[in-house]
Backbone as JSON Lines, residues from 0, in Angstrom:
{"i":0,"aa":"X","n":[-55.55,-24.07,-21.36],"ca":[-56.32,-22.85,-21.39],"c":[-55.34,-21.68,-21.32]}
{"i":1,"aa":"X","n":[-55.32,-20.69,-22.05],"ca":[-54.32,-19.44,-22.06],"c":[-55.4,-18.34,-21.44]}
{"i":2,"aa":"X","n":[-54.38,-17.4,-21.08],"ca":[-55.33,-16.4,-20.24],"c":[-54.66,-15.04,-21.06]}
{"i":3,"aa":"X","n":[-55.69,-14.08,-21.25],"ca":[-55.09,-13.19,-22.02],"c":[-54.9,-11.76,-20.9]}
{"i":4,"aa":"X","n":[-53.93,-11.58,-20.2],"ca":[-53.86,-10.79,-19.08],"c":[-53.48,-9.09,-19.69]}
{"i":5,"aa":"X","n":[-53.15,-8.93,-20.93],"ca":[-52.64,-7.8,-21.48],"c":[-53.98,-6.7,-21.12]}
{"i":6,"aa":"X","n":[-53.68,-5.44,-20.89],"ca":[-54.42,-4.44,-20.19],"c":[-55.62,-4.81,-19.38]}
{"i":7,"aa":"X","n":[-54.68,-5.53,-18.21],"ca":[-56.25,-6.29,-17.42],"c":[-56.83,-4.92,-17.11]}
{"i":8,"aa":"X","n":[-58.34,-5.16,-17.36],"ca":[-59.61,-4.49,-16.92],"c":[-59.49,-3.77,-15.22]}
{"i":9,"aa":"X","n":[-59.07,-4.46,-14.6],"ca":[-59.1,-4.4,-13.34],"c":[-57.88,-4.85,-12.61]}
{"i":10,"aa":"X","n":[-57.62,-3.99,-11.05],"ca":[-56.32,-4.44,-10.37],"c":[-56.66,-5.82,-9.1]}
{"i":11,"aa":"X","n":[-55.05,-6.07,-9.43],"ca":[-55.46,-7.22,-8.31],"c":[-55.03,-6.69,-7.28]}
{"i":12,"aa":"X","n":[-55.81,-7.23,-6.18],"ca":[-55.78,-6.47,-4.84],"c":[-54.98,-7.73,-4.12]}
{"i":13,"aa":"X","n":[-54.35,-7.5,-3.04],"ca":[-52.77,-7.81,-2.55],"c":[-53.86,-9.39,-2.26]}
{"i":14,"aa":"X","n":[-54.96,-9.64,-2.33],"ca":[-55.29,-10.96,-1.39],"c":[-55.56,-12.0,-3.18]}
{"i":15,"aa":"X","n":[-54.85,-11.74,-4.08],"ca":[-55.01,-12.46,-5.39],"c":[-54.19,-12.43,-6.16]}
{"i":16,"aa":"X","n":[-53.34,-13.55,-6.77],"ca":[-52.67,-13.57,-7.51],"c":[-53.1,-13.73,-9.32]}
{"i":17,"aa":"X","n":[-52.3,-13.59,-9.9],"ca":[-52.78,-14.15,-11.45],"c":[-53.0,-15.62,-11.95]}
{"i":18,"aa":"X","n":[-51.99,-16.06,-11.16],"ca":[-51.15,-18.04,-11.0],"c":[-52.68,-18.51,-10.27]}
{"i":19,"aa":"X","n":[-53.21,-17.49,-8.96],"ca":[-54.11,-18.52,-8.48],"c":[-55.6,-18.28,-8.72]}
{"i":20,"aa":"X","n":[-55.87,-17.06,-9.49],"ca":[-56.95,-17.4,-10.48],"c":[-57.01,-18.49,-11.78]}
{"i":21,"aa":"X","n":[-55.83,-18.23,-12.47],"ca":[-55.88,-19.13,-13.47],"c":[-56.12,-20.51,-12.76]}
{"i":22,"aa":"X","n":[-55.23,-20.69,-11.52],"ca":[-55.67,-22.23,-11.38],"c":[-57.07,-22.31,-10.36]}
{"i":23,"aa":"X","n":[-57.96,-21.23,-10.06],"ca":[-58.99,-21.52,-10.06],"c":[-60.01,-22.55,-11.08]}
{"i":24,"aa":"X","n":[-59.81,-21.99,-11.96],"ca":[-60.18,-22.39,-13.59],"c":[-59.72,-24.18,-13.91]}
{"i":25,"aa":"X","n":[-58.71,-24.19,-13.38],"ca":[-58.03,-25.62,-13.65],"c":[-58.86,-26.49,-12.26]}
{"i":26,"aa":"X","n":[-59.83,-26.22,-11.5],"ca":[-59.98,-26.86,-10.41],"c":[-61.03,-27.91,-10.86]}
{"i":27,"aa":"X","n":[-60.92,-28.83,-10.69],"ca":[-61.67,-30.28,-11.13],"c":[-63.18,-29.85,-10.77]}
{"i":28,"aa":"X","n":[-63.32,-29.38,-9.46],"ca":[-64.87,-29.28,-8.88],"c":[-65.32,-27.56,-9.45]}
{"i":29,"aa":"X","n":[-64.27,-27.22,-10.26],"ca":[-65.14,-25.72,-10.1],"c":[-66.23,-25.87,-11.27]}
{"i":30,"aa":"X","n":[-67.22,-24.48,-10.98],"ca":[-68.43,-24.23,-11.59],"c":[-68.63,-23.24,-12.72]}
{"i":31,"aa":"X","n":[-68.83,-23.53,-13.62],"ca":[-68.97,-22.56,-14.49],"c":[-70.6,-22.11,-14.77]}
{"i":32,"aa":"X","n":[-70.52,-21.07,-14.9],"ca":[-72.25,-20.08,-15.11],"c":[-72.19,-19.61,-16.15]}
{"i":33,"aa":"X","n":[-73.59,-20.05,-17.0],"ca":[-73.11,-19.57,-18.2],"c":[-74.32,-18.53,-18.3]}
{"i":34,"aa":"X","n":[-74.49,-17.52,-18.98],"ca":[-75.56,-16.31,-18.87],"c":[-77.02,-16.79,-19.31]}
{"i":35,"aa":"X","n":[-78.06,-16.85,-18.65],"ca":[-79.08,-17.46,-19.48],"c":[-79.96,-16.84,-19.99]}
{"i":36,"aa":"X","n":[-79.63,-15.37,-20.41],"ca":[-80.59,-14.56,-21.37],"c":[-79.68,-14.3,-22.65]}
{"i":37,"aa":"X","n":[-80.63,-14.17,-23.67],"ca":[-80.26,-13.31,-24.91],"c":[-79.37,-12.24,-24.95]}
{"i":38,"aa":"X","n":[-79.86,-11.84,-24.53],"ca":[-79.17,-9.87,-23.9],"c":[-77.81,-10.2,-23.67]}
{"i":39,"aa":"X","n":[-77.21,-11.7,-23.74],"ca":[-75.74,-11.06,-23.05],"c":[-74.99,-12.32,-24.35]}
{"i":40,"aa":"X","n":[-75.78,-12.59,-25.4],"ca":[-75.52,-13.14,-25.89],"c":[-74.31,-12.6,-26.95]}
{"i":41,"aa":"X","n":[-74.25,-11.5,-26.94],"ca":[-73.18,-10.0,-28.12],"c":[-72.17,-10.33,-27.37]}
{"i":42,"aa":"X","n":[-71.88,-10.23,-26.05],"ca":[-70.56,-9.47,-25.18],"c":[-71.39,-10.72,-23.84]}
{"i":43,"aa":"X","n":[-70.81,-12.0,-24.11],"ca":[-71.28,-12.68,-23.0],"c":[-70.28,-12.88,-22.21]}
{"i":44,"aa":"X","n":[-70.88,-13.05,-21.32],"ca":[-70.0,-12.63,-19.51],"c":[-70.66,-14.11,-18.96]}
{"i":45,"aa":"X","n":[-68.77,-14.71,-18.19],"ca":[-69.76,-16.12,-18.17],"c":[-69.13,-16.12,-16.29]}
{"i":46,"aa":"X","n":[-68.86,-17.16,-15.71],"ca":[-68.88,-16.94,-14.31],"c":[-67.97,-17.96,-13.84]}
{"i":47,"aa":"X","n":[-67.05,-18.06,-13.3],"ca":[-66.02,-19.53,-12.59],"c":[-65.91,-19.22,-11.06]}
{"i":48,"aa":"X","n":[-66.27,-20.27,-10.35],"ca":[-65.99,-20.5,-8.9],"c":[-65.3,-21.66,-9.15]}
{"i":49,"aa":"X","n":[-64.11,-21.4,-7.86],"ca":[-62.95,-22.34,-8.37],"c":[-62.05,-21.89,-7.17]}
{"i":50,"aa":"X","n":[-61.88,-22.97,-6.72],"ca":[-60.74,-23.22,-5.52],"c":[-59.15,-23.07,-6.6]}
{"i":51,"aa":"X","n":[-58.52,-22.25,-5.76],"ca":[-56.88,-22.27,-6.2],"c":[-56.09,-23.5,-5.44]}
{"i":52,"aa":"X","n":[-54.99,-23.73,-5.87],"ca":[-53.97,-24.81,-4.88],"c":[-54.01,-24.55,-3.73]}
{"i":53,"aa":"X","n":[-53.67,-23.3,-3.36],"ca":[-53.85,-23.56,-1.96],"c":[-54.86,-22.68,-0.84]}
{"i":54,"aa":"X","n":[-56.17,-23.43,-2.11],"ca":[-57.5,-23.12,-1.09],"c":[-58.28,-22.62,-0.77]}
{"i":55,"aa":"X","n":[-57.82,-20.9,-1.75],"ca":[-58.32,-19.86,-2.27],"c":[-59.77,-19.7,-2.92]}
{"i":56,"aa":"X","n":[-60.97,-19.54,-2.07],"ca":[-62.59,-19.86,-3.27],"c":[-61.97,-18.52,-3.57]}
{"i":57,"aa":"X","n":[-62.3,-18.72,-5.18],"ca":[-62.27,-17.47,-5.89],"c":[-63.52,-17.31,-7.23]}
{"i":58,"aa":"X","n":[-63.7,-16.35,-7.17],"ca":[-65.05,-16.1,-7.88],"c":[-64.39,-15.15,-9.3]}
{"i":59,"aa":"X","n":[-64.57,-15.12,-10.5],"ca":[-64.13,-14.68,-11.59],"c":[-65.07,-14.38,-12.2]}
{"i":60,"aa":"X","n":[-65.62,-13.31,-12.8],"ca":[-66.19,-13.08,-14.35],"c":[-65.52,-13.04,-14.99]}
{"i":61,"aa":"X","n":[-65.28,-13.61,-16.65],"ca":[-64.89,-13.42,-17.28],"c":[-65.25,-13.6,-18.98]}
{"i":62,"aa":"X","n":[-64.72,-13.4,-19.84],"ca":[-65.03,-13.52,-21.29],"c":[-64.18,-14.99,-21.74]}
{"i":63,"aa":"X","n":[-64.95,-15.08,-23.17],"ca":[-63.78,-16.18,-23.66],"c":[-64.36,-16.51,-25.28]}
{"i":64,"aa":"X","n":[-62.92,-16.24,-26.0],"ca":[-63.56,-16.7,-27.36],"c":[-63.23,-18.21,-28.04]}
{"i":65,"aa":"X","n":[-62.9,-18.99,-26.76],"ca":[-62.99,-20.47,-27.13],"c":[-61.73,-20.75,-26.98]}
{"i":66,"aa":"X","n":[-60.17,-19.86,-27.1],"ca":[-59.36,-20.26,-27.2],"c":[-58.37,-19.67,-26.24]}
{"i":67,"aa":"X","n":[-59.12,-18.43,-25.66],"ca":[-58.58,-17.42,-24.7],"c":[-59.13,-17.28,-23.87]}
{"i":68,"aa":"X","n":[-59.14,-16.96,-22.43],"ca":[-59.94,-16.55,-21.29],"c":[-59.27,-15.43,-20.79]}
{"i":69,"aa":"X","n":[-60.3,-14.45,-20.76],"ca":[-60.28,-12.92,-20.46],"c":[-60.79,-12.33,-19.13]}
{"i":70,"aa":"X","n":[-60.0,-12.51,-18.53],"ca":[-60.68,-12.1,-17.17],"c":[-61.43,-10.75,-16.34]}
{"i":71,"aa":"X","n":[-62.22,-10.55,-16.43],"ca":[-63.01,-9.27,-16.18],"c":[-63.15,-8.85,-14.92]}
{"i":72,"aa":"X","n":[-62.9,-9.55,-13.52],"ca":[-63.14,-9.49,-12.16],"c":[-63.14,-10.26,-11.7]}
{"i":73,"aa":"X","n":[-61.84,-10.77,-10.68],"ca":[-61.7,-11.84,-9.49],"c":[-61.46,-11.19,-8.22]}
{"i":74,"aa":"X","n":[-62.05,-12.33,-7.38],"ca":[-62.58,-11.73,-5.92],"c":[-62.2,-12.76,-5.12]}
{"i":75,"aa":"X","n":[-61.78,-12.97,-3.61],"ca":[-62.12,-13.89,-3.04],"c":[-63.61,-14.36,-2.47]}
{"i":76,"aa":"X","n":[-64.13,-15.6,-2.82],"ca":[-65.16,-15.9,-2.15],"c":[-65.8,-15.55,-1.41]}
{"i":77,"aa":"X","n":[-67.56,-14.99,-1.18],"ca":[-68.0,-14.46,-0.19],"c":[-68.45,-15.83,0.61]}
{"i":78,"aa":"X","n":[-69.13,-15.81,1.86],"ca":[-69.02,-17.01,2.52],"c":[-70.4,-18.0,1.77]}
{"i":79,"aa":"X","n":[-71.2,-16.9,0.96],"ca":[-72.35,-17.49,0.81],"c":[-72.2,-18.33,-0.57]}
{"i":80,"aa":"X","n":[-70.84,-18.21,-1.43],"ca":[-70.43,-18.48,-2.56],"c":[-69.83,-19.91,-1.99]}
{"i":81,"aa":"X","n":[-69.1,-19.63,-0.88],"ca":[-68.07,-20.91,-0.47],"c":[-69.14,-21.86,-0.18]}
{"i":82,"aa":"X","n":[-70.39,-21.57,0.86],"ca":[-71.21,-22.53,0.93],"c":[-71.95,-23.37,-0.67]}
{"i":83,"aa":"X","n":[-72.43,-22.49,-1.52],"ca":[-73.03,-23.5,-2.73],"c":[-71.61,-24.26,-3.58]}
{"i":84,"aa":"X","n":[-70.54,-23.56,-3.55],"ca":[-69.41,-24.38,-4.37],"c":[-69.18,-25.96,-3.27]}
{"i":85,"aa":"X","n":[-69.4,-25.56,-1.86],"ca":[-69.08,-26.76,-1.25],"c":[-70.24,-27.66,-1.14]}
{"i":86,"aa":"X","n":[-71.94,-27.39,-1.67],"ca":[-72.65,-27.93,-1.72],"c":[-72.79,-28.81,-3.21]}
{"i":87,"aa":"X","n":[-72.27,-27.89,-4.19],"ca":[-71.89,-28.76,-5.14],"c":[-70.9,-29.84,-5.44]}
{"i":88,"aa":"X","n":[-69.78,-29.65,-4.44],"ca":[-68.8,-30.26,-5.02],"c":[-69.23,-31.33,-3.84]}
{"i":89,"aa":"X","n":[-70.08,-31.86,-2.97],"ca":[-70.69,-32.48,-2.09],"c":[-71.44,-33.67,-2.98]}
{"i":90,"aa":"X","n":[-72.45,-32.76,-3.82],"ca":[-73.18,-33.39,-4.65],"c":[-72.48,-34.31,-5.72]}
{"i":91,"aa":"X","n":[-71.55,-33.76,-5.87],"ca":[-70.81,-34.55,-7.05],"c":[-70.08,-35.49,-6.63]}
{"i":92,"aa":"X","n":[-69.46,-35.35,-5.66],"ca":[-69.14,-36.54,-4.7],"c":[-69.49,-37.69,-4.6]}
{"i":93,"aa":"X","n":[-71.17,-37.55,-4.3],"ca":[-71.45,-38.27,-3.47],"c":[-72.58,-39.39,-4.93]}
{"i":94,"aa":"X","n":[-72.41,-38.94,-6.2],"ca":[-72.74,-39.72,-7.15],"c":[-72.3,-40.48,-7.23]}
């Protein structure tokens, strides 16, 4: 997966790196959201929760035209995000 970082949209704030969003994205259990109306079907905005290496829930919007991922806003995890990523990755587990 390539990440297209040239005039990122937004700054990273001292608690996020670039290395550990991207490997949010690379995380086996993370979640992807994909938009489920029409309306965002032009300029769709899709969603990754995704643990970094070392541990980081990180939450991303971003774009992607199949071959690039464009990152629009990463955050660290709010606690209520960390709870459903750890309820999912529970669920998947336990199949």
């Amino acid at each position: 997966m390539e990440f297209d970082w040239d005039n990122s949209p937004f700054e990273l704030d001292s608690s996020l790196t670039r290395r550990e969003i991207e490997e949010s994205f690379e995380d086996p259990f993370a979640i992807k959201l994909l938009p489920d109306s029409q309306r965002f079907a032009v300029q769709a905005r899709f969603f990754n929760l995704g643990m970094s290496a070392t541990g980081m829930g990180i939450l991303s919007v971003y774009r992607t035209n199949g071959k690039q991922v464009r990152v629009i806003h990463a955050r660290p995890f709010q606690p209520e995000e960390r709870f459903f990523y750890q309820r999912k990755m529970d669920q998947t587990l336990s199949q």
